[in-house]
C-alpha distance (Angstrom), angle and dihedral (degrees) to the residues before:
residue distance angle dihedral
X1 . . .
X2 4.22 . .
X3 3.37 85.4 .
X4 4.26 88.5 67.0
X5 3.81 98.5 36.1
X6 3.63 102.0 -88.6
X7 4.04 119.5 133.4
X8 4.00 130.6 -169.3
X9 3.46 112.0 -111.6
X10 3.72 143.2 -167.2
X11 3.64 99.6 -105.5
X12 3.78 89.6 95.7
X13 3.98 142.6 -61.5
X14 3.77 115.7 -35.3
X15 3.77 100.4 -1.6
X16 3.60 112.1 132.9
X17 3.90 125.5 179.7
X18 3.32 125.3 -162.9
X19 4.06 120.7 -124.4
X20 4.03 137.1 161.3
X21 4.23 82.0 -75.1
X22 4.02 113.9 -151.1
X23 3.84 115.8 -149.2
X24 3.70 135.9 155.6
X25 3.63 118.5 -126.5
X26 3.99 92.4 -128.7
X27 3.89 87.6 -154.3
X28 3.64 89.7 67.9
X29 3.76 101.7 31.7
X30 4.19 111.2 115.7
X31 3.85 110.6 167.2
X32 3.36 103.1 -113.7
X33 4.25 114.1 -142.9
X34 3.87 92.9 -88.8
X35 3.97 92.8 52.3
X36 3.89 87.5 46.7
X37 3.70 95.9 49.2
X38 4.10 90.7 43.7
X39 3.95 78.8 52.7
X40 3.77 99.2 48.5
X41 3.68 83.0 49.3
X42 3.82 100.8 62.4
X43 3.92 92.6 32.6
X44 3.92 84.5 131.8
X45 3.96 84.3 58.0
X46 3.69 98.7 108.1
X47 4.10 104.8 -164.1
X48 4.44 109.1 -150.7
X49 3.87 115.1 178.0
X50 3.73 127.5 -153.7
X51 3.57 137.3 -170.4
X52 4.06 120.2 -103.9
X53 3.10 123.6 -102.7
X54 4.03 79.9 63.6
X55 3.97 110.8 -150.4
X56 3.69 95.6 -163.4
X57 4.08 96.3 63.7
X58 3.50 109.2 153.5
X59 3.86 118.7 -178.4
X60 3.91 92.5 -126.1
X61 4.24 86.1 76.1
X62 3.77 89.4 60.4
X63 3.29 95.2 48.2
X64 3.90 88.6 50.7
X65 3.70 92.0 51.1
X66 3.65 90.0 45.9
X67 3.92 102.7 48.0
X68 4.18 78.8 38.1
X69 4.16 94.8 59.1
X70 4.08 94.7 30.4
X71 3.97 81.3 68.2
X72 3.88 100.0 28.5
X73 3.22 106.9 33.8
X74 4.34 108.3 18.7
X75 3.75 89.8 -101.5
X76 3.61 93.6 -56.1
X77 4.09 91.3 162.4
X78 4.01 130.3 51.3
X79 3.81 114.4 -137.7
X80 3.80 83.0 -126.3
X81 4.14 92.2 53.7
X82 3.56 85.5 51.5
X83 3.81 87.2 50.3
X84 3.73 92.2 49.4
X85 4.06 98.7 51.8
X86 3.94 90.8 44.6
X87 3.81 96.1 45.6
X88 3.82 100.6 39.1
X89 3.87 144.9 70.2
X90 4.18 95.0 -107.9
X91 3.39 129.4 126.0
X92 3.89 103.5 -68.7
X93 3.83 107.0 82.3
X94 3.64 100.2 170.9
X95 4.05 128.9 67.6
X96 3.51 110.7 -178.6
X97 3.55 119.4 -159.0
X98 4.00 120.6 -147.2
X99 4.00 118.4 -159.6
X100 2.84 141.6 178.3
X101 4.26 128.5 -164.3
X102 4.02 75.4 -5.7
X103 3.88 88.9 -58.3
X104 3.88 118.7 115.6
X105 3.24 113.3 -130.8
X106 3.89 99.2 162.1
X107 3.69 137.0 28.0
X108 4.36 140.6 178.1
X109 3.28 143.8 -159.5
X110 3.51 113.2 -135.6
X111 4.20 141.2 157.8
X112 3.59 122.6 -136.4
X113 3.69 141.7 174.9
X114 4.26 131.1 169.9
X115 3.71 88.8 -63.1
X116 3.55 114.2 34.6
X117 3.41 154.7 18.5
X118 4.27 125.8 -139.5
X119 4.04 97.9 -156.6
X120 3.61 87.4 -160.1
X121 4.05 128.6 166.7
X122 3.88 107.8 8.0
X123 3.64 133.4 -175.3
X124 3.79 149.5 164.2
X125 3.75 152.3 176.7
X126 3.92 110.2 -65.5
X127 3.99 90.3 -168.4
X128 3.54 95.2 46.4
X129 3.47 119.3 14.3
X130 3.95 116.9 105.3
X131 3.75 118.4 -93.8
X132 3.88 108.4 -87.8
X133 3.78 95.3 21.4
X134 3.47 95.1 138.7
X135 3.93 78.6 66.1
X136 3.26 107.5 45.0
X137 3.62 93.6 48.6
X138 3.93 89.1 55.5
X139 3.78 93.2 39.9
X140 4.18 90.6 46.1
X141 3.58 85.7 51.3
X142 3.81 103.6 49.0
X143 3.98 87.1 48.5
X144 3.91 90.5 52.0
X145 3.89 92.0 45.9
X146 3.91 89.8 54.9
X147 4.02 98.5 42.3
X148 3.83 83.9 56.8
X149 3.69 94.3 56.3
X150 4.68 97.5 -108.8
X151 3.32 111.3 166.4
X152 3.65 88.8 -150.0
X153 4.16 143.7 27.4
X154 4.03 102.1 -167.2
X155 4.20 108.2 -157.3
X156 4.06 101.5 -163.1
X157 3.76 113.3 -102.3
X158 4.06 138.6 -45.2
X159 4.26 86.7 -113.7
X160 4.08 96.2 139.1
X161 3.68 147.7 27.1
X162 4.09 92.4 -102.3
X163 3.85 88.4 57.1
X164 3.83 86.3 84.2
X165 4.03 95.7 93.2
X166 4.09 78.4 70.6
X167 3.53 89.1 64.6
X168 3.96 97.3 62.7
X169 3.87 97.0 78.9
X170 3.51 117.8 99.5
X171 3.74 114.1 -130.3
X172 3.96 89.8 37.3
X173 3.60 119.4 145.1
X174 4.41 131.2 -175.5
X175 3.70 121.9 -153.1
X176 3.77 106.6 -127.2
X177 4.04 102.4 -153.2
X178 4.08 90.3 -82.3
X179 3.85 113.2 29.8
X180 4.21 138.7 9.4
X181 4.39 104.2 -92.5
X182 3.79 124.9 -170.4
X183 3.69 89.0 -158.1
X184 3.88 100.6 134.6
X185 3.92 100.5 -179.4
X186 3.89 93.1 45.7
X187 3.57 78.2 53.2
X188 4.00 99.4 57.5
X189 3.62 88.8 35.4
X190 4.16 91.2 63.3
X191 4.01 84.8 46.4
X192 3.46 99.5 54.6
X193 3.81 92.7 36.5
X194 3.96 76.9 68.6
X195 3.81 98.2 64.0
X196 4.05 92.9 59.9
């Protein structure tokens, strides 16, 4: 169902929707000098994964993802949603854990199987996170997915005009409606068609 655009979501277990999908064709993924310096930057960024359900909930991470989507996102995600996916057999089956000097500061909910990865609802620490973490986190991750031999790293969809940071991956591809394109400036031109 990746394969023709469709993505789990939170709405509950086994729904899928289908979207314009953004992945990067790990095969064809270099870092490019930006991704490498955004990756030199958070080299104290230590990434841990754990299985979902996640035994170790503690309230303070939905109240992190909460304060972190009320000013990302206008409050698209309840503390108790958050709760929910991390507690719960779902769809997500990966929480990965981003720390820093053995402090998180960053976490996502993601699914995975032997040949990809859906990086799929992040969030982090406003106060304390390092600058660009939202980067590094997505940059750390695309690395790891690659040195472990994924096929795939799936990024969400290409919805708004911020999604553009997606777009600076090498190796990324969009599903158009019908079939998987590498057409980057068709791409932008869709997003910034949105803003009008």
């Amino acid at each position: 169902m990746y394969n023709h655009g469709y993505v789990f979501t939170r709405i509950g277990k086994g729904v899928m929707h289908q979207t314009r999908s953004a992945r990067i064709d790990l095969k064809k993924f270099e870092p490019s000098s930006e991704n490498r310096r955004i990756i030199r930057k958070g080299e104290s960024v230590i990434i841990g994964k754990c299985p979902i359900p996640y035994g170790d909930y503690s309230w303070k991470i939905a109240k992190m993802a909460k304060v972190f989507y009320e000013i990302k996102a206008d409050g698209a995600f309840s503390a108790n949603k958050i709760k929910e996916i991390i507690i719960s057999n779902q769809n997500f089956n990966i929480f990965l854990i981003f720390k820093k000097n053995n402090v998180p500061h960053g976490y996502a909910i993601c699914y995975e199987n032997p040949s990809m990865l859906h990086y799929s609802y992040p969030f982090y620490d406003l106060e304390t996170a390092p600058k660009d973490m939202g980067l590094i986190m997505m940059n750390k991750v695309i690395a790891d997915a690659k040195s472990r031999g994924l096929s795939y790293v799936y990024l969400g969809s290409l919805q708004r005009p911020t999604d553009t940071y997606k777009l600076q991956f090498e190796g990324l591809e969009w599903f158009d409606g019908k079939e998987w394109s590498s057409d980057i400036e068709k791409a932008k031109e869709l997003l910034n068609f949105m803003i009008k």
